[in-house]
VEXGU-140431 format. One record per residue: x, y, z of N, C-alpha, C, O in turn. Coordinates in steps of 0.2 Angstrom, whole numbers, plus 5000, padded with zeros to 4 digits. Example, Ala and Ser with C-alpha at 12.3 -4.5 7.8 and 13.67 -1.06 7.14 Angstrom:
BEGIN
506649725039506249785039506649845039507149835042;506449895035506849955036506450005039506750065040;
This chain:
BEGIN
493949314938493649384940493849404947493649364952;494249454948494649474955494649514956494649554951;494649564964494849644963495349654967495449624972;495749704962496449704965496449764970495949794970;496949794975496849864978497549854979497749814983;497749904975498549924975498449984982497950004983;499049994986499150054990499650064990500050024993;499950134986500450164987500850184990501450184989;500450204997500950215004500850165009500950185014;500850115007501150055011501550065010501850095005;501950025018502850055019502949975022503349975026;502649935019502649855021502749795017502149785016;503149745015503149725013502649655010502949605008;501849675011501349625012501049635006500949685003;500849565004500449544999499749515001499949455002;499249505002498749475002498249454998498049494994;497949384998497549364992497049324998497149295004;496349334993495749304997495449234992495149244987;495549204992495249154986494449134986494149124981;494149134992493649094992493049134997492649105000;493049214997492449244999492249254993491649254993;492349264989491749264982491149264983491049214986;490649284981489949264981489549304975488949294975;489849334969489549344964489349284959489549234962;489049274955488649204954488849214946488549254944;489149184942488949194935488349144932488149094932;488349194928487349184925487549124921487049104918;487849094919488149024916488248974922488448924920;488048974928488448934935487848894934487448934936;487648844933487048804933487048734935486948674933;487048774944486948724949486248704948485848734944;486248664951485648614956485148614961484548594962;485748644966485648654972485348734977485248794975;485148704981485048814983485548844984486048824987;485348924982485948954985486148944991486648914992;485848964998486048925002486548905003487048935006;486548835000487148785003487648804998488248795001;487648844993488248874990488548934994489148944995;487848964996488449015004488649005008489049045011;488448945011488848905016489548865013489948825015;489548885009490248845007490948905006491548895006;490248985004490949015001491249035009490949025015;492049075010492249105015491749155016491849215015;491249145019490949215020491049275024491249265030;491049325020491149395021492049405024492349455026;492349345023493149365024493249405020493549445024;493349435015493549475014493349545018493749595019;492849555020492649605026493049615031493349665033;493149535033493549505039494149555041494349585046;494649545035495149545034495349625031495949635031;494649675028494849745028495349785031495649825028;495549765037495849835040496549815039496949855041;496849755036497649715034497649775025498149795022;497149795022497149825016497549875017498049875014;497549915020497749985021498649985021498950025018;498949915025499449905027499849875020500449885019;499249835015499549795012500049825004499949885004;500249795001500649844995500049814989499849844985;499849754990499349734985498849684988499049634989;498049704989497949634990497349614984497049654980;497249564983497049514978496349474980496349414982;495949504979494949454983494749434975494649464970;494649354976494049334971493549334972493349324977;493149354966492449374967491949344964491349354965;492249264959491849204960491849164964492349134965;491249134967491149094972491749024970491948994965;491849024977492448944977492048864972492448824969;491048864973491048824971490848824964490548774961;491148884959491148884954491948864952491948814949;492348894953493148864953493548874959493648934961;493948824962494148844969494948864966495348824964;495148914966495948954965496348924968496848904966;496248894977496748854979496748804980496648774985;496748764973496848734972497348714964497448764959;497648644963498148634958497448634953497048594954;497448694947497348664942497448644935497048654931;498148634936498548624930498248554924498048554918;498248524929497948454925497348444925497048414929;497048464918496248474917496048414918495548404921;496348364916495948294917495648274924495248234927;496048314927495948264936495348334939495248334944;495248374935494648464939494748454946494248434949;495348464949495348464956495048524957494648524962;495148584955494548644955493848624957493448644961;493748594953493048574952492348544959492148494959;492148594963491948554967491148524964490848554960;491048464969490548454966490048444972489448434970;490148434978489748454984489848504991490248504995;489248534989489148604996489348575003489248515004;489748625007489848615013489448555018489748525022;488748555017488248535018487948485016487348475018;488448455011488248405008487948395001487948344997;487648445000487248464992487448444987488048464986;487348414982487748394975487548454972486948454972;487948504968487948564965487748554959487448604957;487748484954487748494947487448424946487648364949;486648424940486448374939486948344933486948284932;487248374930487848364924488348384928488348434931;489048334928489348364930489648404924489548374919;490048484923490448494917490948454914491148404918;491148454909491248434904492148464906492248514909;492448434903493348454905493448534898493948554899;493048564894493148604891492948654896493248704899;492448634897491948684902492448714908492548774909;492748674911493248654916493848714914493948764916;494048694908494748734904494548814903494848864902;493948814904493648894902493748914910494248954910;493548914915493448904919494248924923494248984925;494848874923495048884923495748944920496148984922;495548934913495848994908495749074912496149114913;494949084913494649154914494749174919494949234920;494649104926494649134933495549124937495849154941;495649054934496249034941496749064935497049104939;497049064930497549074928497749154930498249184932;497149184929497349284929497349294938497649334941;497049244940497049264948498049234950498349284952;498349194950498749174950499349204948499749234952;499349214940499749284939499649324941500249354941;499049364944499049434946499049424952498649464955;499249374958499749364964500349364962500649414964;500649324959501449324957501649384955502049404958;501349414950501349484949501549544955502049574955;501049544959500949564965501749564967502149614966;501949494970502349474975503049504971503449534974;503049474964503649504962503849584962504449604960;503349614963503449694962503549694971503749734975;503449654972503549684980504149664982504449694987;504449614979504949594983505849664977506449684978;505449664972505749724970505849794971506349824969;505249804975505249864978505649874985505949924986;505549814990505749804996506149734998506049705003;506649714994506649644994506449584998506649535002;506049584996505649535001504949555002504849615003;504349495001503749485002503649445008503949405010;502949465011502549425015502049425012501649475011;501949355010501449335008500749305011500649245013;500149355013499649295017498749285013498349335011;498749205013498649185009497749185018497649175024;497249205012496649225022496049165018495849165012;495849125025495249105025494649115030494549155034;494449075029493949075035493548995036493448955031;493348985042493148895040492748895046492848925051;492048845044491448815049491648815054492148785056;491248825057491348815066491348735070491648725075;490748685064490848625065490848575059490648565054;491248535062491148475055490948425058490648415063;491048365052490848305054491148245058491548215055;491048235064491948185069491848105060491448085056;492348105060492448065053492247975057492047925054;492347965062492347935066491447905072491147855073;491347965073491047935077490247985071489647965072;490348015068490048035063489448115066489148155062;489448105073489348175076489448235074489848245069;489248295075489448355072489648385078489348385083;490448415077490848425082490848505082490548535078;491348545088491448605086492148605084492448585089;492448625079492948625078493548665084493448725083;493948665087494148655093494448735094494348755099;495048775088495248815088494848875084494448875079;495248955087494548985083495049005078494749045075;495649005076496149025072496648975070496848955075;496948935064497548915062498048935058497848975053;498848925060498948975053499548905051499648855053;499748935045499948875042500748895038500748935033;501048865039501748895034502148815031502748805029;501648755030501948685027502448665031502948645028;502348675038502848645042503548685042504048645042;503548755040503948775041504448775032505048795031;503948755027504348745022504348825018504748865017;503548835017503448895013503348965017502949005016;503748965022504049035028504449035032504548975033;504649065035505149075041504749035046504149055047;504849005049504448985056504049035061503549035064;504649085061504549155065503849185064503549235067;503649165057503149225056502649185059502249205062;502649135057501749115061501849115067501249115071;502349105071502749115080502449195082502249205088;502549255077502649325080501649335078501349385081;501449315075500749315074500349265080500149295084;500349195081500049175087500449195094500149175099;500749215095500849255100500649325101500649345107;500449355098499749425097499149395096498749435093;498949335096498249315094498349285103497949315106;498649255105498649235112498449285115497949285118;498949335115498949415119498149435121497849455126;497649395113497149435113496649395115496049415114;496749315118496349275121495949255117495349265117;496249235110496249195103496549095105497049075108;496149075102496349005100496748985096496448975090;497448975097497848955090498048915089498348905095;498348875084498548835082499148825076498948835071;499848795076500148815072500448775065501048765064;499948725061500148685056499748625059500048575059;499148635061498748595063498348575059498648535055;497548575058497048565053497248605047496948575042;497548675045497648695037498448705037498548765034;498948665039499548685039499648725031499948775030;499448705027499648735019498948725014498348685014;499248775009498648745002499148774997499648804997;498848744991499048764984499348834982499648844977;499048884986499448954982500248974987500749004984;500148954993500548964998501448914995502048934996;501048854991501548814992501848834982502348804979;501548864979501348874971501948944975502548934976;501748984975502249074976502649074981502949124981;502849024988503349054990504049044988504349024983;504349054994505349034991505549065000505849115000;505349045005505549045011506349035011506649065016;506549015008507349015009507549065004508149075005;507249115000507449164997507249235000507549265005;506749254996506449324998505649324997505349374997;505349254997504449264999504449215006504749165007;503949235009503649215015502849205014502549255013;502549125014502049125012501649085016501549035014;501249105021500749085024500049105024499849155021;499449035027499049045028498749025034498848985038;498049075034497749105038497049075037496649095033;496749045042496249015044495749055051495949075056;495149065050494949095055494149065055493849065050;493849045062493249015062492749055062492849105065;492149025059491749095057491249125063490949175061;491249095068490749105073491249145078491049175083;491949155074492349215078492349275078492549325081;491749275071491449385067490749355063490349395060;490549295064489849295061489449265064489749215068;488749275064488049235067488249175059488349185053;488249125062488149075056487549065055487349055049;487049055059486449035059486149085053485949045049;486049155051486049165047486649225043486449265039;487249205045487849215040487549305042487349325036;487449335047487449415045488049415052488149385056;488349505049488749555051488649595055488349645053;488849565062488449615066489249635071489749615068;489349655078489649685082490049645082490649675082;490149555082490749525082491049545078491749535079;490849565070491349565066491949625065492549625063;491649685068491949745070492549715076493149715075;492349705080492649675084493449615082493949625084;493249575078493649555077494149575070494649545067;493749625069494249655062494649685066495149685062;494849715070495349765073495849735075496449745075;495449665081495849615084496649585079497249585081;496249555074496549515067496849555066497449535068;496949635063497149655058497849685061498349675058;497649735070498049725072498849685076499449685076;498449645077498949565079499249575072499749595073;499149565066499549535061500049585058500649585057;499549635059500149705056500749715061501249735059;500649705069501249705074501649635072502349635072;501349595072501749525071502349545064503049535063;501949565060502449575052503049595054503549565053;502849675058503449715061503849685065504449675063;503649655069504149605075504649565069505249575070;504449525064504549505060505249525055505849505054;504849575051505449625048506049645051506649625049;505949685060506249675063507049645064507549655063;506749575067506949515067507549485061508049455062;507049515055507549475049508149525047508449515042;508249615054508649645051509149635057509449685056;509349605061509449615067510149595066510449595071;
């Protein structure tokens, strides 16, 4: 279940997909746990985050079932192994006193990650036919702290932004180069192929040596929200203009670049 927003007068060659702001619940989802801990897991309000990249974009693509019902970035081709499937909230929560059943899983997958999937691919191919070439950005958002795996502490995660292109496999280098260089500009934290270098749709849709460019985009959530209770207030206006603009200059610099 996805909503698409086509825009006709984009004169750009961008795609974007949100996999994991979802927060619609279906009445079949028969967790365990409190909501709560399943909103703390979904991307919260990214797709808000990331509104003002819409207007720019030729297609962009938001799921609108929560991540802890089927995670989209992830492989789910092989029903046996439900790599989708999560089974504990950010927070520790076990989601399901049953875990589902591998049909249940195949449904699941069938309705939500197959039509999400194609209707990116879709997307990206019309764009690279309209304009030869796609830029694909694939947006999340991630906790402010986790757990040190080590000292078992709860830490602040260090950077407020990562972007990720698989070490340079699924994009040109330059594009996560001409984007953290306008996130610096703006006295942003970044990092380039560090904690989220890649995921599954980035590495699933691009062709970096062809005509798709496929990265992704990480943003911490205490950069546009109170986490304490997950409401939208002045930071988030704030950094929608920040992001939206950095990224849409960065493209151009980019396009540029690959005409030069």
């Amino acid at each position: 279940m996805f909503t698409t927003i086509k825009n006709t007068n984009s004169n750009l060659p961008l795609i974007i997909d949100i996999p994991h702001s979802g927060r619609i619940y279906p009445s079949d989802f028969k967790y365990c746990c409190d909501l709560r801990s399943l909103q703390l897991t979904e991307d919260r309000y990214a797709d808000i985050l990331f509104e003002g990249l819409y207007k720019h974009s030729h297609t962009t693509i938001i799921e609108q079932s929560p991540r802890t019902f089927i995670d989209i970035n992830r492989d789910n081709y092989n029903l046996e192994e439900k790599k989708g499937l999560r089974l504990i909230t950010l927070d520790g929560k076990k989601i399901y006193a049953t875990i589902p059943d591998r049909f249940e899983y195949y449904r699941r997958v069938k309705n939500n990650y197959y039509p999400y999937i194609m209707g990116v691919k879709k997307a990206i191919n019309k764009c690279v036919k309209k304009y030869g070439m796609a830029i694909h950005l694939n947006l999340h958002t991630f906790p402010t702290t986790r757990i040190d795996k080590y000292s078992k502490n709860r830490e602040t995660i260090p950077n407020q932004i990562y972007l990720g292109d698989t070490f340079g496999t699924t994009a040109n280098p330059l594009l996560c180069k001409f984007i953290k260089n306008n996130f610096d500009a703006n006295n942003l934290s970044v990092e380039i192929n560090d904690l989220f270098p890649t995921g599954h749709l980035i590495k699933e849709l691009s062709t970096p040596q062809g005509k798709i460019n496929s990265i992704i985009i990480e943003v911490r959530r205490d950069t546009y929200l109170d986490e304490d209770y997950y409401i939208c207030g002045k930071k988030l206006a704030e950094s929608q203009k920040i992001i939206s603009t950095s990224i849409i200059s960065a493209i151009n610099q980019f396009i540029d670049s690959e005409f030069v």
